[in-house]
C-alpha positions as CSV (number, residue, x, y, z in Angstrom):
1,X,73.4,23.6,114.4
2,X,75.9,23.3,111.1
3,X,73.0,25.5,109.2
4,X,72.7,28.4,111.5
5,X,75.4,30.2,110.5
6,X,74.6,30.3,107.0
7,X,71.0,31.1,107.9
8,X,71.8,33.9,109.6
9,X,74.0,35.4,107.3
10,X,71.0,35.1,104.7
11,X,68.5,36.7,106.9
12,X,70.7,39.1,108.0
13,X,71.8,40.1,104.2
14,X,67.8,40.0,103.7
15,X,67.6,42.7,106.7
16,X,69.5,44.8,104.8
17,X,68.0,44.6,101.7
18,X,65.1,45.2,103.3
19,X,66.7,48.8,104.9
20,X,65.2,47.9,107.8
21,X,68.8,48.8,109.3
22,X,70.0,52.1,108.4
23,X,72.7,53.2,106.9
24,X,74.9,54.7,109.8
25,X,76.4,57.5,108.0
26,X,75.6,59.3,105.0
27,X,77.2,61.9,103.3
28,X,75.3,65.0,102.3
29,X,76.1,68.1,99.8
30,X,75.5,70.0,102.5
31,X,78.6,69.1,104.4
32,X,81.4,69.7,101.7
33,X,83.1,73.4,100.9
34,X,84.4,73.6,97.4
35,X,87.7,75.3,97.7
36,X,88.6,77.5,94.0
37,X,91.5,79.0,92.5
38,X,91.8,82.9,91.9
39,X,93.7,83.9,88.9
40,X,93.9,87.9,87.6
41,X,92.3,89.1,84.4
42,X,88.7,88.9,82.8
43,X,86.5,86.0,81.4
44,X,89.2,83.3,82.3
45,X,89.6,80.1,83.5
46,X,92.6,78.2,83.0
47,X,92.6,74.3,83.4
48,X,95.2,73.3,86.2
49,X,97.0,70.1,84.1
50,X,97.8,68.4,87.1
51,X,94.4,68.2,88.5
52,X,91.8,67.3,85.4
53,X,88.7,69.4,86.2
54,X,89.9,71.8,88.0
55,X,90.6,75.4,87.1
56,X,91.8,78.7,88.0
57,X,89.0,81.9,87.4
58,X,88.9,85.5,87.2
59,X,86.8,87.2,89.4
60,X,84.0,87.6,86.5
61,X,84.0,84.1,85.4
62,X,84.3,83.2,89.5
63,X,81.2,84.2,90.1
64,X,79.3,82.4,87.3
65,X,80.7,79.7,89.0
66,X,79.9,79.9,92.4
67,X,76.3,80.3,91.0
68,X,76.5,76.9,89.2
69,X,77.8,75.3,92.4
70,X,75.0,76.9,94.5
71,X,72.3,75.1,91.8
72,X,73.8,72.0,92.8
73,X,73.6,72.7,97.1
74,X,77.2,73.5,97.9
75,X,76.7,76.6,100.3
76,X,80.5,77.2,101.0
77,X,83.3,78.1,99.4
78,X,87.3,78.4,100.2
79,X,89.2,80.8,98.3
80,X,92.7,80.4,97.1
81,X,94.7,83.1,94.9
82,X,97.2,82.5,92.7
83,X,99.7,85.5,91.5
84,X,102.7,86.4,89.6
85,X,103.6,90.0,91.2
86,X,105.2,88.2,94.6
87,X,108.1,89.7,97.0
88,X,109.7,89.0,99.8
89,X,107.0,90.0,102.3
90,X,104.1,89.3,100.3
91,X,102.7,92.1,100.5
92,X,99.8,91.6,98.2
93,X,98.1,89.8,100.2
94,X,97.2,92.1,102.8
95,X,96.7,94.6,99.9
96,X,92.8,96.1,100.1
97,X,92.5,96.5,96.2
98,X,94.2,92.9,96.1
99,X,92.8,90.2,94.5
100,X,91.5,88.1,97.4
101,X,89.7,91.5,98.4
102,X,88.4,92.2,94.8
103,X,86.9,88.9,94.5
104,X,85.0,89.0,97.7
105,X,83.6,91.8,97.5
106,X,82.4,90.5,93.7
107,X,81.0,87.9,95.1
108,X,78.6,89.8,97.7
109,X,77.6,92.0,95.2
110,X,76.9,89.5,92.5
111,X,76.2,86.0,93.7
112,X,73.5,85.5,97.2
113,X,73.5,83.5,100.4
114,X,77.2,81.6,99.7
115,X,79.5,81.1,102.9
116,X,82.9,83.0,101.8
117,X,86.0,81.5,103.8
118,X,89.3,82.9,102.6
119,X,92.7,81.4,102.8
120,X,95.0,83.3,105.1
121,X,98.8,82.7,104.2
122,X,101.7,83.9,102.6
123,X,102.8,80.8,100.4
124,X,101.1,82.5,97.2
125,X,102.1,85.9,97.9
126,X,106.5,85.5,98.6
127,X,109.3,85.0,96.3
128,X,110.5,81.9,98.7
129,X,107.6,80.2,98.1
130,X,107.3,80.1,102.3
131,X,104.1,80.4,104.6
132,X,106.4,83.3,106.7
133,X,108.7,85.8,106.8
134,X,112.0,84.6,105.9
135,X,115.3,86.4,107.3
136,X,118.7,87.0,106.7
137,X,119.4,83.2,107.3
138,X,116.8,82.0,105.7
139,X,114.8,81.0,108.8
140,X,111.1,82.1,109.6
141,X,110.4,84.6,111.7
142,X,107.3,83.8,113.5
143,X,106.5,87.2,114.9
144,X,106.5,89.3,112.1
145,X,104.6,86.3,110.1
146,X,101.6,86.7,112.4
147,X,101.3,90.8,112.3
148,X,101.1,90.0,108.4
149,X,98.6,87.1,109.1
150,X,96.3,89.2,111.2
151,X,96.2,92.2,108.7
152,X,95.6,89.5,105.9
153,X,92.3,88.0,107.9
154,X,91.5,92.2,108.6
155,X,91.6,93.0,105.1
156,X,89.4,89.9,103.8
157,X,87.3,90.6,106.8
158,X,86.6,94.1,105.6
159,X,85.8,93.3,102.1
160,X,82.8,90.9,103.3
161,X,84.2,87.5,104.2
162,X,82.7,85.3,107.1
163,X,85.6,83.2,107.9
164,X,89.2,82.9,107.5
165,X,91.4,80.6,107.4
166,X,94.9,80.8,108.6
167,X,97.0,78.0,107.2
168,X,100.3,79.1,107.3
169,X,100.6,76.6,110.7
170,X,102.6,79.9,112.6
171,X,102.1,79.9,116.5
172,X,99.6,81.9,117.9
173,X,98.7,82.7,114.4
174,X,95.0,82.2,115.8
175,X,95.2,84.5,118.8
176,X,96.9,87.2,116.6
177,X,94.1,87.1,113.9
178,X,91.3,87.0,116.7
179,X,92.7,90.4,118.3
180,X,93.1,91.8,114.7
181,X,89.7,91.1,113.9
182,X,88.3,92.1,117.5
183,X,90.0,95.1,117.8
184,X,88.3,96.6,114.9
185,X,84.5,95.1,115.8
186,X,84.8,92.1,113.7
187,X,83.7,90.1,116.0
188,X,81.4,87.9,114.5
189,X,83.9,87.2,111.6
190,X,84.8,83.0,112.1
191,X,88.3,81.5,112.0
192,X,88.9,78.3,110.9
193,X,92.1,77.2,111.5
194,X,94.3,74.2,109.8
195,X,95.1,73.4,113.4
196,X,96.9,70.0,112.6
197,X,98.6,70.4,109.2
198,X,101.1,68.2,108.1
199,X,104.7,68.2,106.2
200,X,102.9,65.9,103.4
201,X,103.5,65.0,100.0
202,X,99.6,64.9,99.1
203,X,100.3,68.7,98.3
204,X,102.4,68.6,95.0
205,X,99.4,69.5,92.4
206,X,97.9,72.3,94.3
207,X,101.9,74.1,94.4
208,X,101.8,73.6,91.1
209,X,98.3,75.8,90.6
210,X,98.8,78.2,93.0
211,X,102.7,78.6,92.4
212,X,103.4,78.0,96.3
213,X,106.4,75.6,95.8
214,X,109.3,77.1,98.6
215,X,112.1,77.8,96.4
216,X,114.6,76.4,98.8
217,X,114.5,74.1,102.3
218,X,110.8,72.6,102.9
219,X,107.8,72.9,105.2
220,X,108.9,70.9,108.0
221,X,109.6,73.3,110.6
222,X,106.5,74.8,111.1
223,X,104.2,71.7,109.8
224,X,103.5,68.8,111.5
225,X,105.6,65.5,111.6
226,X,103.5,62.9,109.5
227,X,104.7,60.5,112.2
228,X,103.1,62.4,115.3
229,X,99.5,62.1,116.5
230,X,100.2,63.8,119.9
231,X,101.5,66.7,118.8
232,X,98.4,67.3,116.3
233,X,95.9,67.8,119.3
234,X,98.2,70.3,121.5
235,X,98.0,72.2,118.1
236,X,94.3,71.5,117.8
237,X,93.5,72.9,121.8
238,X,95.9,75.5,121.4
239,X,94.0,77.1,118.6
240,X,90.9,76.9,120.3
241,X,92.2,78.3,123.6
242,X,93.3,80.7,120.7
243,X,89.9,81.5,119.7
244,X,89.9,79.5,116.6
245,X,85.7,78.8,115.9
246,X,86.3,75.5,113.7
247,X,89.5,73.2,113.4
248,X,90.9,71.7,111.1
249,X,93.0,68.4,109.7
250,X,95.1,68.3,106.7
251,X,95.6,66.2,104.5
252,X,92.3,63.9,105.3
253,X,92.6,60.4,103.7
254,X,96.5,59.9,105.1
255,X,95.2,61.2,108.7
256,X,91.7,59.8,109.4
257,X,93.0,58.4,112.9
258,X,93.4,62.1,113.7
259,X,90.1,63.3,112.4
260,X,88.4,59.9,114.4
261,X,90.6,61.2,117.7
262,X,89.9,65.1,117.5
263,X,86.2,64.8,116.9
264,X,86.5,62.7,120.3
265,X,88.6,65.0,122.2
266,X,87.2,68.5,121.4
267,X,84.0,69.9,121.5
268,X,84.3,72.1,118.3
269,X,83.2,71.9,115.0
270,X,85.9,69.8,112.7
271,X,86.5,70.5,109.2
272,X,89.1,67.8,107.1
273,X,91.0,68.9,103.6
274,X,90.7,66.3,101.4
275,X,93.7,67.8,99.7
276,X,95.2,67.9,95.4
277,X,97.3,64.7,95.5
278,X,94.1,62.8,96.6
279,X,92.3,64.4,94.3
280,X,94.9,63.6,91.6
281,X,95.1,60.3,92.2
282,X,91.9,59.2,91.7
283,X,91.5,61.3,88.1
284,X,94.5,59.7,87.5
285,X,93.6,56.4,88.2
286,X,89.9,56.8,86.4
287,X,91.9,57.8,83.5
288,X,93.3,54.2,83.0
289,X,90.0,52.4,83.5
290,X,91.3,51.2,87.2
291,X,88.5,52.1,89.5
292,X,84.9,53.6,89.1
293,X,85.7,57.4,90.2
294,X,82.3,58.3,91.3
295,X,82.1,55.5,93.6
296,X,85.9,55.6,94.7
297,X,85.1,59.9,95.7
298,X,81.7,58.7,97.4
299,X,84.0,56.0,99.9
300,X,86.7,58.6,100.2
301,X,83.9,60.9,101.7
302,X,82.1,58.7,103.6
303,X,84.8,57.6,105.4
304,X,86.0,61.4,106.2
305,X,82.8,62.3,107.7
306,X,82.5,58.6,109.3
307,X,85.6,59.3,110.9
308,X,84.3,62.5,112.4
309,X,84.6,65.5,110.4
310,X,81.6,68.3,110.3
311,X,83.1,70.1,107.2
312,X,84.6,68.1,104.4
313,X,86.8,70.5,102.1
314,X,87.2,68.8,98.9
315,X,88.0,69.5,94.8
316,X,85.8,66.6,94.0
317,X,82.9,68.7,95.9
318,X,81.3,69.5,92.1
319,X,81.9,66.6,90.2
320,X,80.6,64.4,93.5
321,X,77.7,66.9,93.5
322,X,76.6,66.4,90.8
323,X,76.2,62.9,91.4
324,X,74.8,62.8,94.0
325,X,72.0,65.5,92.7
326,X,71.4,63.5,89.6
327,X,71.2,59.5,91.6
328,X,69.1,60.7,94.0
């Protein structure tokens, strides 16, 4: 009786060695979107210090690119864009011509069966640095934010894009886009919404990139409470009584309870932003010798998708990639 334990353990370590039990979950190319950065001018791409491997490209250079990540199996992509010319209304980014626009329609005509989700906010875009509309005391107004929102996810819509994104965390930002998009026979154009994004500090390295840092106050009266689990799934079944198509949670690594409770209480598909400061951190952290990156990204993303998520957003989505397509 004293052995038996032992002996078990053996056989069962032999069992697996054997694969004769399966690995429950395994992560796949197929399931990450590799978000980019969108920067003005021609045969560019700038190196964003704060996240090593990581850069910001002109349309040209974008799609050369988005070709190379196709090579390697990534069939989505999120688009971010970064500008100097901002006001108070950001304006340019419901501008046709803009640069958001410019680049989609680039890529349709250049690169070949890629799924083109756009970021729909304001952060990039306004002076304050703010997801909304800010008025004359400095609060943000809602109403006029989500007008803006909808002719944002129009104008992308128009140039070629299949999804948008609205992550500027505005209510009924969802149902205002959907109407947008509906009332001029986009109706086949997707929304995935950051349904449950937090206040969080995992952000700091992608402000920095896309010059989004709010010039005064913070984000914590329109994102979520890091503290509140509750609150994340009214937002989540709000959005898609909204008409939202995939939801989303954001950051992924701080907030995996939530991913492990949505995918449980909704029946749509669920995408997770593993977000810059995660991303940092473990560059950061390879840099000194501490940990074995490509193994510490391949845990980080097993566990999102173990924890539920469809869709895994992630700027480790080349590097990991190409891992994956070379030890396989």
């Amino acid at each position: 009786m004293t052995n038996f334990p032992k002996n078990r353990l053996r056989r069962l370590r032999q069992i697996h060695e054997l694969n004769i039990i399966n690995t429950e979950t395994i992560l796949s190319i197929e399931d990450l979107i590799a978000p980019i950065f969108v920067r003005p001018g021609k045969n560019t791409s700038t190196p964003i210090k704060s996240m090593p491997g990581i850069y910001q490209f002109s349309i040209d250079s974008l799609c050369e690119e988005i070709e190379n990540l196709k090579t390697l199996g990534i069939k989505a992509i999120l688009l971010f864009g970064t500008l100097s010319e901002k006001d108070s209304t950001g304006s340019n980014a419901s501008n046709h011509n803009g640069l958001i626009q410019t680049a989609i329609r680039a890529i349709k005509q250049n690169v070949s069966d890629i799924a083109i989700i756009t970021d729909v906010c304001l952060c990039s875009y306004t002076t304050s640095g703010h997801c909304g509309i800010i008025d004359a005391k400095n609060f943000i107004n809602n109403d006029d934010t989500i007008k803006i929102l909808g002719e944002i996810a129009l104008s992308h819509a128009e140039a070629g894009a299949h999804v948008v994104a609205p992550s500027a965390m505005m209510d009924g930002q969802v149902g205002a886009i959907r109407s947008q998009l509906d009332d001029n026979n986009f109706h086949q154009t997707c929304i995935m919404s950051y349904s449950a994004k937090y206040a969080s500090s995992f952000y700091g390295p992608f402000r920095e990139a896309s010059s989004s840092t709010p010039q005064f106050g913070n984000r914590e009266s329109y994102q979520l409470n890091i503290a509140n689990k509750r609150e994340a799934f009214r937002e989540i079944d709000a959005d898609i009584k909204e008409g939202a198509d995939i939801v989303m949670v954001k950051p992924a690594l701080a907030f995996l309870d939530i991913i492990n409770k949505s995918h449980d209480l909704f029946n749509t598909p669920l995408a997770a932003f593993n977000v810059s400061g995660e991303y940092s951190m473990v560059h950061a952290a390879a840099q000194q010798g501490w940990i074995d990156k490509n193994k510490i990204i391949l845990e980080i993303l097993t566990s999102i998708k173990r924890s539920g998520a469809n869709l895994i957003i992630t700027w480790h989505a080349k590097e990991i990639a190409e891992f994956i397509q070379t030890n396989n």
